[in-house]
RORO-846962 format. One line per 8 residues: their letters; for each residue x, y, z of C-alpha. Coordinates in nm, 2 decimals, always signed. Layout:
A> X Y Z | ... .
This chain:
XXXXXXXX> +3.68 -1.57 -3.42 | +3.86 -1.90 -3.38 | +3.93 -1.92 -3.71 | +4.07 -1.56 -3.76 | +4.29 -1.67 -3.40 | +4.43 -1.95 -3.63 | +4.47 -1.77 -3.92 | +4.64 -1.49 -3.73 .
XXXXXXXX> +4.88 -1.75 -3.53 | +4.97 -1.93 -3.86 | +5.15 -1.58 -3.97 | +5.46 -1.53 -3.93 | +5.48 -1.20 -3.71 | +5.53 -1.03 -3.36 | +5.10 -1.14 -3.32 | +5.15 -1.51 -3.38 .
XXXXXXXX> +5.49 -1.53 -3.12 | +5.31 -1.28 -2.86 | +5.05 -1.58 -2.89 | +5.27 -1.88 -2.91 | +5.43 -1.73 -2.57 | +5.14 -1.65 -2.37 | +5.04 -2.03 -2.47 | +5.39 -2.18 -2.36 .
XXXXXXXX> +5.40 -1.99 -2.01 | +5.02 -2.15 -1.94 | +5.15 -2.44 -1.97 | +5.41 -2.44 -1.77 | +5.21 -2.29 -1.49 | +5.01 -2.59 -1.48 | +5.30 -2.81 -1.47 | +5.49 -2.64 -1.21 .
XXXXXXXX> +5.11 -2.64 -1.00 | +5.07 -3.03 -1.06 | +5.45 -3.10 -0.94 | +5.37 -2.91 -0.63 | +4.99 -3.11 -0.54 | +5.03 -3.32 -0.26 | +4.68 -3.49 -0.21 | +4.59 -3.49 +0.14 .
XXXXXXXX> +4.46 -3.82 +0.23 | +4.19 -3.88 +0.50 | +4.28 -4.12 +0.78 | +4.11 -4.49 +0.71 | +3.91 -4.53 +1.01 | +3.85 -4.92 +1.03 | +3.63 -5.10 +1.31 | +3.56 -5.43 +1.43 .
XXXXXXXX> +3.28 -5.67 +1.46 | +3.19 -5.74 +1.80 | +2.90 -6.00 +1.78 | +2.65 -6.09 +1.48 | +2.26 -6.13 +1.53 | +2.02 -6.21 +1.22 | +2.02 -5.92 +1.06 | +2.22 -5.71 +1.30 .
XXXXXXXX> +2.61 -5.67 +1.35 | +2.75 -5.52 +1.69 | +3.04 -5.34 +1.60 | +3.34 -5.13 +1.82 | +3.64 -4.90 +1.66 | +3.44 -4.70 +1.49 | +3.41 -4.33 +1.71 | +3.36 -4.11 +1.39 .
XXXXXXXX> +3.05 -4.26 +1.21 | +2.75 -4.11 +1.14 | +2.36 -4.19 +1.18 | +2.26 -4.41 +0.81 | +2.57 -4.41 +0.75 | +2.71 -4.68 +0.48 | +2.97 -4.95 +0.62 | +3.12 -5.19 +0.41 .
XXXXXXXX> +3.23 -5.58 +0.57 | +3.44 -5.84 +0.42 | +3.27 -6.03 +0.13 | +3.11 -5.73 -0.04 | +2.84 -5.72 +0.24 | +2.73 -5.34 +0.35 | +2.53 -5.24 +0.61 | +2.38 -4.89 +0.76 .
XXXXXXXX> +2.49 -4.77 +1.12 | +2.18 -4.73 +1.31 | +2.22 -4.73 +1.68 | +2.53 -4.48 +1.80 | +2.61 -4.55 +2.12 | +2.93 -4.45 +2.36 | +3.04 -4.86 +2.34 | +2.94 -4.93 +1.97 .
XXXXXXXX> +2.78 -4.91 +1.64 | +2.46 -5.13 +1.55 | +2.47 -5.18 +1.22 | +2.17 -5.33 +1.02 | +2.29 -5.56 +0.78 | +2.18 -5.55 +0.38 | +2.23 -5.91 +0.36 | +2.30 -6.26 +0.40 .
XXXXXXXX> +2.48 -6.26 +0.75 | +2.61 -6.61 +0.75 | +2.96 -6.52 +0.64 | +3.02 -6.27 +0.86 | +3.20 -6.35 +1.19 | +3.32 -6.18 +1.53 | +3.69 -6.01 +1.48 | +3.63 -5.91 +1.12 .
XXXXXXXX> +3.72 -5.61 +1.01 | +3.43 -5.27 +0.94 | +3.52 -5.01 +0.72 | +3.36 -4.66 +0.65 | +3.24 -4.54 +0.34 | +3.22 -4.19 +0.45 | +2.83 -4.10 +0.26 | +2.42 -4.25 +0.35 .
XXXXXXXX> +2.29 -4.53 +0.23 | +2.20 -4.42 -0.19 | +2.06 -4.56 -0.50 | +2.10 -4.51 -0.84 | +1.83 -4.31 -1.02 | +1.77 -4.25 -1.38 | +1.60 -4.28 -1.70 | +1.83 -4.61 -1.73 .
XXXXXXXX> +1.63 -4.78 -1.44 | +1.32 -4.75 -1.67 | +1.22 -5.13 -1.76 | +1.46 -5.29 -1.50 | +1.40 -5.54 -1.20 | +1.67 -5.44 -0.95 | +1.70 -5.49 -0.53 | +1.70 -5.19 -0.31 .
XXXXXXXX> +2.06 -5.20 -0.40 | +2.03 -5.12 -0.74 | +2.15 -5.48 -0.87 | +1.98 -5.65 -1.11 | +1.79 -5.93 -1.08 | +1.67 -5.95 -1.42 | +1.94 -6.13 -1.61 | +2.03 -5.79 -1.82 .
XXXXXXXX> +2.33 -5.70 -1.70 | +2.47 -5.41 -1.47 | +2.26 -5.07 -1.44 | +2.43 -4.76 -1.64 | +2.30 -4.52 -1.38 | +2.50 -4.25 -1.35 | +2.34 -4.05 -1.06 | +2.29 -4.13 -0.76 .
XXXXXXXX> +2.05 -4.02 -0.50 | +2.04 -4.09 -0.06 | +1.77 -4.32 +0.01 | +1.64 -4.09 +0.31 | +1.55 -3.71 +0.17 | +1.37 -3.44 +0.39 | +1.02 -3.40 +0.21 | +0.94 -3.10 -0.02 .
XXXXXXXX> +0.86 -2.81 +0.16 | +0.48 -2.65 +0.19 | +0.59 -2.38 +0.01 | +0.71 -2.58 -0.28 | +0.37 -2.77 -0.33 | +0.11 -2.72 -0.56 | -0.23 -2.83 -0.50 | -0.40 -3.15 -0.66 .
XXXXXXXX> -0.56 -3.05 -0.94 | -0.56 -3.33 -1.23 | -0.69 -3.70 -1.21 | -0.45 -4.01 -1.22 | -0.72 -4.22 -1.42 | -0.67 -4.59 -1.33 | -0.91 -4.72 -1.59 | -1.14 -4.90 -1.34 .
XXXXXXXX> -1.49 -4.75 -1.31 | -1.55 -4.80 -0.95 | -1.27 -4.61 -0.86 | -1.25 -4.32 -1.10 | -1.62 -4.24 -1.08 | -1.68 -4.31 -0.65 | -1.33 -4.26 -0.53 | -1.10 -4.06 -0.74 .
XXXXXXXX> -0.74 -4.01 -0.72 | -0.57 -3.72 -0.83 | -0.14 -3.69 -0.94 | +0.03 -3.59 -0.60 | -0.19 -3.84 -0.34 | -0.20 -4.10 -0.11 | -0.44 -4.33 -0.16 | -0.41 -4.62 +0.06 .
XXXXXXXX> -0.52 -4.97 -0.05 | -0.59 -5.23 +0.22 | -0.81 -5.56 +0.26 | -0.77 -5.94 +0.36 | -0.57 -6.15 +0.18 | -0.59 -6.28 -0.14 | -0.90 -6.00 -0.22 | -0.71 -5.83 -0.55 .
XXXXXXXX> -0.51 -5.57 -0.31 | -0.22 -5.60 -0.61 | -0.43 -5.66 -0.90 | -0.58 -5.29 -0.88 | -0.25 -5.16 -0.82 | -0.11 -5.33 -1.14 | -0.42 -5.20 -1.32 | -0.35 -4.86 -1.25 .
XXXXXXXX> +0.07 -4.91 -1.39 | -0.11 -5.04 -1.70 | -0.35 -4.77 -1.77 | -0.08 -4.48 -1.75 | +0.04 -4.66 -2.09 | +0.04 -4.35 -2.36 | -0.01 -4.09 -2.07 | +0.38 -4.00 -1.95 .
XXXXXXXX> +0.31 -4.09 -1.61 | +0.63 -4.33 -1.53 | +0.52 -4.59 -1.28 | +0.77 -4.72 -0.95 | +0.65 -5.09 -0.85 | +0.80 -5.18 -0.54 | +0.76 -5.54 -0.37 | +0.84 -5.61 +0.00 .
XXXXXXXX> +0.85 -5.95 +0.17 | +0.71 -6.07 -0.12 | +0.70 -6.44 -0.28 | +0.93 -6.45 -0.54 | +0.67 -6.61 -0.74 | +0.44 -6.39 -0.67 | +0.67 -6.10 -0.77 | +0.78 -6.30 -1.08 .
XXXXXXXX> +0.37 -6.26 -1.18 | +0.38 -5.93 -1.14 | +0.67 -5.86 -1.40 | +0.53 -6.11 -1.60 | +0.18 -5.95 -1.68 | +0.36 -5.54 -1.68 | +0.59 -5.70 -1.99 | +0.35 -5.86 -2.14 .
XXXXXXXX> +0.11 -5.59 -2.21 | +0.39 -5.33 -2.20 | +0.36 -5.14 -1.90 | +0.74 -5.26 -1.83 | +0.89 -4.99 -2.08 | +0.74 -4.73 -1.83 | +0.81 -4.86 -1.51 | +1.09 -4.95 -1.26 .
XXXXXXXX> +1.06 -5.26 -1.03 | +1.22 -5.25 -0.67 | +1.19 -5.63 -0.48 | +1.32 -5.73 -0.15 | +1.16 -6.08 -0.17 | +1.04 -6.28 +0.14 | +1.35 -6.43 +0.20 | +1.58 -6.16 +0.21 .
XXXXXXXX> +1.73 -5.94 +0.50 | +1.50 -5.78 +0.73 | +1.75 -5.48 +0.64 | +1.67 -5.50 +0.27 | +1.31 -5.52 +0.31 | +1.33 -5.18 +0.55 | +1.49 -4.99 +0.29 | +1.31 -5.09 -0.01 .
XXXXXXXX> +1.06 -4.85 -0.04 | +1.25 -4.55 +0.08 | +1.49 -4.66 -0.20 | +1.23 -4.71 -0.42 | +1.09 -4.31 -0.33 | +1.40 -4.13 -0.45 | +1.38 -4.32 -0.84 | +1.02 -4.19 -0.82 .
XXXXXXXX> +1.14 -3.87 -0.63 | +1.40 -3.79 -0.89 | +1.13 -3.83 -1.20 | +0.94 -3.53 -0.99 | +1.19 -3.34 -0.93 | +1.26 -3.34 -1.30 | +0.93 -3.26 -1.41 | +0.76 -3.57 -1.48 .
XXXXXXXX> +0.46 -3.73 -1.28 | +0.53 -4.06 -1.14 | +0.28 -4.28 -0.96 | +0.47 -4.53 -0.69 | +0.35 -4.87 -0.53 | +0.47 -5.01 -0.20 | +0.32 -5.37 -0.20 | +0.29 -5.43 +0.11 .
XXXXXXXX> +0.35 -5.18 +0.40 | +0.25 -5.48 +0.65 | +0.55 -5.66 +0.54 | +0.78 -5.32 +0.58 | +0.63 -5.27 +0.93 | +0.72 -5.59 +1.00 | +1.12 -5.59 +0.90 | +1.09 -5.30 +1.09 .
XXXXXXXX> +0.98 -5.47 +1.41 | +1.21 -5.79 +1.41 | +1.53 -5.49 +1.33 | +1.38 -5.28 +1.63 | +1.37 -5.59 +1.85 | +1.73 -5.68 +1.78 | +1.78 -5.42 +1.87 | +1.64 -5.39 +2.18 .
XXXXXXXX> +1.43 -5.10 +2.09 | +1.14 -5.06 +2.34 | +0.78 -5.24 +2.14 | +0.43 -5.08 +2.21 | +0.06 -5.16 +2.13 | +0.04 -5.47 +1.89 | +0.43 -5.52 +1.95 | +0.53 -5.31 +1.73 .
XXXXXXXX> +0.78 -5.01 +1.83 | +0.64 -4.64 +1.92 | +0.83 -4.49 +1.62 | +0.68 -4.71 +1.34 | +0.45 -4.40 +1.25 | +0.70 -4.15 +1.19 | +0.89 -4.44 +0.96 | +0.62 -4.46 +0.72 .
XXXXXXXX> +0.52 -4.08 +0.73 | +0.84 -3.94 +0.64 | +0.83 -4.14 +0.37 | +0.47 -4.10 +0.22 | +0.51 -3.71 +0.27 | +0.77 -3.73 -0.03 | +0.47 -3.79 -0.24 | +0.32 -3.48 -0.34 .
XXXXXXXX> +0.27 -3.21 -0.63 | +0.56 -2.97 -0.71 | +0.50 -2.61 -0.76 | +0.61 -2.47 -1.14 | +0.94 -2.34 -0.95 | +1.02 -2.67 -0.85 | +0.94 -2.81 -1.22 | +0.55 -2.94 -1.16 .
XXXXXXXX> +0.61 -3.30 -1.17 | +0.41 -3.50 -0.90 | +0.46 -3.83 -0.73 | +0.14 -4.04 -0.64 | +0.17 -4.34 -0.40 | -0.06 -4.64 -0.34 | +0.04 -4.82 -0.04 | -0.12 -5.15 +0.02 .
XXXXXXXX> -0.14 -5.31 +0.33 | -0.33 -5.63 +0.45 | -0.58 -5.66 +0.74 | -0.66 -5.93 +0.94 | -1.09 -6.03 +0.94 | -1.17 -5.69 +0.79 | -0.96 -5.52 +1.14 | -0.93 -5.15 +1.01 .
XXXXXXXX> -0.90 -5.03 +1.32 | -0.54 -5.20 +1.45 | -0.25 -5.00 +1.49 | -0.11 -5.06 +1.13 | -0.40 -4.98 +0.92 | -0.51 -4.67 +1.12 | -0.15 -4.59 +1.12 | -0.13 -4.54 +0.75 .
XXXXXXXX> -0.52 -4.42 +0.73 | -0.43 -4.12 +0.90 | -0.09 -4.05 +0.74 | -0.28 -4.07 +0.40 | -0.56 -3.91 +0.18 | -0.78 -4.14 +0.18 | -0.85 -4.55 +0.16 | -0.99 -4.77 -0.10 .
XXXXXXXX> -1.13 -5.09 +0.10 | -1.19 -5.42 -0.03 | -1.44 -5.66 +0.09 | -1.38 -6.03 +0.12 | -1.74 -6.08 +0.10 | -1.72 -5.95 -0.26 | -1.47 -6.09 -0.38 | -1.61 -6.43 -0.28 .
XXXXXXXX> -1.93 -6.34 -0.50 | -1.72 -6.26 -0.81 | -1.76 -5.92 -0.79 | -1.39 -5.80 -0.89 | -1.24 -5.54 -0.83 | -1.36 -5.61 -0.44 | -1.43 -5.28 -0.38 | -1.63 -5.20 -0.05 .
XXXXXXXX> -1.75 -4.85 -0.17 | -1.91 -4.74 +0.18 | -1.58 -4.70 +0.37 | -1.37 -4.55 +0.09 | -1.34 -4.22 +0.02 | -1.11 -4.04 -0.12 | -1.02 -3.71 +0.07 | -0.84 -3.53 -0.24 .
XXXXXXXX> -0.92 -3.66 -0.56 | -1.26 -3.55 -0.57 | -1.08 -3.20 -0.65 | -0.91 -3.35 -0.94 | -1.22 -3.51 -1.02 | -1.35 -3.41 -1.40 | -1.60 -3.25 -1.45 | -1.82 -3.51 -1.63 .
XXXXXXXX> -1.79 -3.75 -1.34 | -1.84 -3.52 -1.09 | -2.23 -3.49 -1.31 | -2.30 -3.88 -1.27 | -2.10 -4.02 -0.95 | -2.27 -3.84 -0.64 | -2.62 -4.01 -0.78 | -2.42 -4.32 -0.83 .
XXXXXXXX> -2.28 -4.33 -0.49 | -2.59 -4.23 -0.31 | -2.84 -4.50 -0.51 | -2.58 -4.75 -0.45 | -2.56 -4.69 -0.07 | -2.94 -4.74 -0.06 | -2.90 -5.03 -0.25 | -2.68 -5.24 +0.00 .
XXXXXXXX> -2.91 -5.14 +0.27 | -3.21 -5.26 +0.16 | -3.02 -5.56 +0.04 | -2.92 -5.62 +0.38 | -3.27 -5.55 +0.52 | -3.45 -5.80 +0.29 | -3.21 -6.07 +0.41 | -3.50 -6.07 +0.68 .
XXXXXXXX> -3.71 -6.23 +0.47 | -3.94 -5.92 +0.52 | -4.22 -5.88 +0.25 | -4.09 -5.57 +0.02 | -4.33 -5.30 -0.20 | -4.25 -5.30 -0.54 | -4.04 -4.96 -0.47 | -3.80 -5.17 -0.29 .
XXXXXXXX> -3.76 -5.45 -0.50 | -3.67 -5.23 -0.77 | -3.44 -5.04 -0.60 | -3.26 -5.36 -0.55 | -3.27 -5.44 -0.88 | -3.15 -5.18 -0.97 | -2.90 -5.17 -0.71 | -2.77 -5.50 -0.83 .
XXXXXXXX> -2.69 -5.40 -1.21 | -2.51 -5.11 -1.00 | -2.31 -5.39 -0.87 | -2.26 -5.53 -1.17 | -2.13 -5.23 -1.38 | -1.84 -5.16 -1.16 | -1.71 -5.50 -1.16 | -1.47 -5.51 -1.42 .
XXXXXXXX> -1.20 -5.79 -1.51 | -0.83 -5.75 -1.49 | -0.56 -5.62 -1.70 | -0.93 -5.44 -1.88 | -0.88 -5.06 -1.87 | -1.16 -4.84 -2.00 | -1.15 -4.55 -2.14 | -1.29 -4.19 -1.99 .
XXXXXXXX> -1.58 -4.19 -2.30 | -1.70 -4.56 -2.20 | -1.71 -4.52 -1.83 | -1.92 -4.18 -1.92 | -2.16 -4.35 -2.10 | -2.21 -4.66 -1.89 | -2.23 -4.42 -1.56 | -2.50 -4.21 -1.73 .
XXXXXXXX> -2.69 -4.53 -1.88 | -2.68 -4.62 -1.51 | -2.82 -4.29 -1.35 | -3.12 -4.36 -1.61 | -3.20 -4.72 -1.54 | -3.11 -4.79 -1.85 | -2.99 -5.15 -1.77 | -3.26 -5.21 -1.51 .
XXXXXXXX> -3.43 -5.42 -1.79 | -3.14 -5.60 -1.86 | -3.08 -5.96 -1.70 | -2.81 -5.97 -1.45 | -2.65 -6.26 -1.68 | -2.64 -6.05 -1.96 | -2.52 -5.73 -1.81 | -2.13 -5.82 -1.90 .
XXXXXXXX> -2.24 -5.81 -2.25 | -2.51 -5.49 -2.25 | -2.18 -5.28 -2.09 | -1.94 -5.40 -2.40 | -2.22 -5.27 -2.63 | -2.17 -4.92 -2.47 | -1.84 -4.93 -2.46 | -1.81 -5.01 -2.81 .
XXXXXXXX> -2.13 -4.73 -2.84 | -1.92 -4.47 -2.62 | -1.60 -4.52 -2.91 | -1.82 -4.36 -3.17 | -1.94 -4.06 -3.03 | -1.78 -3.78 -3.22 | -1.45 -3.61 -3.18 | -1.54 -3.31 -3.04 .
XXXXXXXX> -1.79 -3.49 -2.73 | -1.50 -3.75 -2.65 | -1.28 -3.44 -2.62 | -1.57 -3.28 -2.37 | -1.53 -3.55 -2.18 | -1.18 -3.63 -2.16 | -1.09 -3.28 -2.07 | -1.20 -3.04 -1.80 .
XXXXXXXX> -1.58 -2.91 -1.92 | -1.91 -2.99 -1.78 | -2.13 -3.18 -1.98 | -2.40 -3.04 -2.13 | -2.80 -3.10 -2.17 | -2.76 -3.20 -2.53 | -2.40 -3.41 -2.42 | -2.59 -3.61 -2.19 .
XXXXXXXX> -2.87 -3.65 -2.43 | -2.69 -3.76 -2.72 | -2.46 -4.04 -2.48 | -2.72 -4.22 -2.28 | -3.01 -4.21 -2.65 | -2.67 -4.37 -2.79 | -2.64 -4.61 -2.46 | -3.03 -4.68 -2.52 .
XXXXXXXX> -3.00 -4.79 -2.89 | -2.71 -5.01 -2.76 | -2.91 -5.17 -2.49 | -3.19 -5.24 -2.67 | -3.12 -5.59 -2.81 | -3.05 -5.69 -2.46 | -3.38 -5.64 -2.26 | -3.57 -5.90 -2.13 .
XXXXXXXX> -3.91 -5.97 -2.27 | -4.14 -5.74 -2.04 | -4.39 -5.46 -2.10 | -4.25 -5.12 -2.22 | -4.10 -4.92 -1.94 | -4.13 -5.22 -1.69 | -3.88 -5.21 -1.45 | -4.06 -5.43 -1.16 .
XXXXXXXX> -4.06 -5.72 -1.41 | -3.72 -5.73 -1.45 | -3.65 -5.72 -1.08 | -3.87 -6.05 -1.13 | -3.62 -6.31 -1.09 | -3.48 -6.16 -0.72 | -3.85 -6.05 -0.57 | -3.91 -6.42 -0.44 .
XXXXXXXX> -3.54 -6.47 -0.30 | -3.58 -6.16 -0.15 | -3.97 -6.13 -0.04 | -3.93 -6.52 +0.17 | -4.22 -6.69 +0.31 | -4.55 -6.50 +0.35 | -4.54 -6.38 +0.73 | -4.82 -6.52 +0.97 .
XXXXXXX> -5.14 -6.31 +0.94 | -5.01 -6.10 +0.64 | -5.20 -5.96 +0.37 | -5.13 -6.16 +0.02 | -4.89 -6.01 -0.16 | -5.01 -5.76 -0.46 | -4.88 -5.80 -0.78 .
């Protein structure tokens, strides 16, 4: 039709000047409209700074601002107005506030505190601003999104129904997480809070889950690490890092990891599933008291002020799992925070206990045996996940769980020194290569197939004949067993059908054959001989007046 238009105008003929002057009289119209535009041009409403605090800026002049509300100070600094009152503004400042002095002029911006957000953010190290801090150059984020967003709706969420596999046994068979949770991390410090976090970024490698890795009050070596091990094995390409480092503004560190929710936010909202780290909350909860105290904000129990809940739950209500309508993408957090002597119970960690689905807890006392990752598995639980659960773990795991339980219990009980049956003893020994299987070492993902196989070797006391300094190598052996099942049973258990008879059969008689060159030398079918080693530590000295001990 264009064409023919052309054609037609190109001819000479009362068409092509009917055309010509219909074009001619547009045109002028739009010239004769842009000669009348006169742009109407909002008043500049400019304050002053009344008295500076660390962190804080008083500020008077400015009647028409709004709550969050972005102000800009000589120097490039910007702040958000926090407190309104009838006298003044206080602002929180996003940065150094050395520079800034009494008399110097405020300006608004007119719009919320935002960040960019984008498929360009993927494989960047930026600040809750959305600079760079990796030496690459500026962002080309075109969109923008506000920092603070109301969370989805109910009527807009879908329930939890697929795993977020984070490639350590102990968690995907005990205490599962599914795409659209909250799974809290929290133990002492220096117990492997990050390294399970940064385990579960790595294993989404291959899976389209894109990964949000936020740092708060963080060491900037420590931080440093962190991007150091995602880019070396990969896991940078799928993942955006947000830091507010240690020494930065209290300011920065409070909006970090609402800045850091609406990049994840904007993945949902576009389809994709997106799994989100806020390492640490403590330190968040922290900037937030020092601000609040500037501020003169009223503190409560532990110091810290009454509103401190409501600041982390409107935040971790973002994550969830769209409906189709709203596109199906899900966002799954793992917040992290750090207790003080195992202190579960303070006003932080129960805080963020009850705004979230459930808590994986690690043990100190664990990690100082060398059994990593430090997971205590009798306080964990996952509230969700065992929905998303599939179905092959859901076969293996409530066995696993219960034995285990029993395990720790008599373990605790023969601390005594109390003389133990030979039911017991192998219990604990069986207990202990329990212990041993879900240790796993860092940056070592394993597959759905291989956890299968080891869980089910497990359930059969398969590696009860095993000795516990040869167990690392009897589970490598499966592993490398569970990669040669065939195609159509590694699809069975990567997907969502049950296992059957002849699955579980043909795994753990493959599990068996791989064990084999690893048992101690004992009688066939002994299991009390291998618990051998442990029945003295654990039996003590015979007890006055007690029978000899039967062997």
């Amino acid at each position: 039709m264009r064409g023919e238009a052309l054609v037609t105008a190109a001819k000479p003929g009362a068409a092509a000047a009917s055309l010509q002057g219909a074009v001619r009289d547009a045109f002028d119209g739009m010239a004769e409209r842009l000669q009348a535009f006169r742009p109407q041009l909002l008043p500049r409403e400019v304050g002053t700074v009344a008295s500076v605090f660390t962190g804080i800026a008083r500020v008077h002049g400015l009647p028409g601002v709004g709550f969050e509300e972005l102000l800009l100070f000589p120097g490039g600094l910007s702040g958000i107005a926090f407190n309104l009152d009838e006298d003044g503004v206080d602002v929180v400042l996003l940065g150094d506030h050395a520079p800034l002095q009494a008399g110097q002029e405020v300006q608004r911006t007119g719009r919320v505190m935002d960040v960019a957000v984008g498929d360009a953010l993927l494989g960047r190290v930026i600040d809750p601003l959305g600079r760079p801090l990796d030496g690459l150059g500026r962002v080309a984020a075109s969109e923008r999104l506000p920092i603070e967003r109301p969370a989805p709706a109910i009527m807009d969420r879908a329930p939890v129904t697929e795993p977020l596999q984070t490639g350590l046994k102990v968690i995907d068979a005990l205490i599962p997480i599914g795409r659209g949770q909250r799974e809290l991390i929290l133990g002492d410090r220096q117990t492997g809070k990050t390294s399970i976090a940064i385990d579960a970024i790595f294993n989404q490698r291959d899976t389209g889950v894109l990964c949000v890795y936020c740092a708060i009050g963080q060491r900037a070596s420590a931080v440093a690490k962190a991007v150091a091990r995602l880019r070396e094995k990969g896991a940078l390409a799928y993942t955006v890092v947000v830091v507010a480092e240690g020494n930065d503004a209290p300011g920065l560190a409070y909006i970090a990891p609402y800045a850091a929710t609406s990049i994840a936010e904007h993945f949902m909202e576009s389809g994709r599933d997106v799994l989100i780290v806020y390492d640490d909350l403590t330190h968040h909860a922290r900037a937030y008291r020092e601000l609040s105290l500037l501020l003169r904000r009223p503190p409560g129990r532990e110091a810290f002020p009454g509103d401190i809940f409501y600041i982390h739950s409107r935040m971790l209500e973002r994550a969830t799992h769209l409906n189709g309508e709203r596109g199906g993408g899900s966002m799954t957090a793992l917040p992290i925070i750090e207790t003080e002597a195992q202190n579960i119970s303070a006003y932080i960690p129960t805080n963020l206990i009850s705004i979230t689905d459930g808590q994986i807890v690690l043990s100190p006392s664990l990690f100082a045996l060398g059994v990593l990752p430090a997971v205590d598995v009798g306080p964990s639980v996952s509230r969700v996940g065992g929905k998303a659960q599939r179905a092959a773990y859901r076969a293996v795991a409530s066995d696993l769980k219960l034995a285990y339980a029993q395990f720790e219990e008599l373990e605790t009980f023969a601390r005594f020194g109390a003389r133990l049956d030979d039911a017991t003893r192998q219990s604990i020994a069986h207990g202990r290569r329990i212990r041993a299987c879900l240790g796993q070492p860092e940056l070592s993902p394993m597959s759905v197939p291989a956890q299968i196989a080891i869980l089910l070797a497990l359930n059969a006391a398969l590696f009860d004949g095993v000795p516990l300094d040869r167990m690392a190598e009897a589970q490598r052996a499966v592993e490398d067993a569970a990669q040669a099942v065939p195609d159509e049973l590694g699809a069975r258990l990567a997907g969502v059908q049950a296992l059957t008879d002849a699955d579980r059969e043909q795994i753990t008689e493959a599990a068996r054959q791989a064990i084999a060159t690893f048992l101690a030398d004992q009688e066939p079918g002994s299991i009390a001989h291998a618990a051998e080693p442990d029945r003295e530590k654990a039996s003590g000295p015979p007890l006055p007046g007690a029978a000899p001990a039967q062997r």
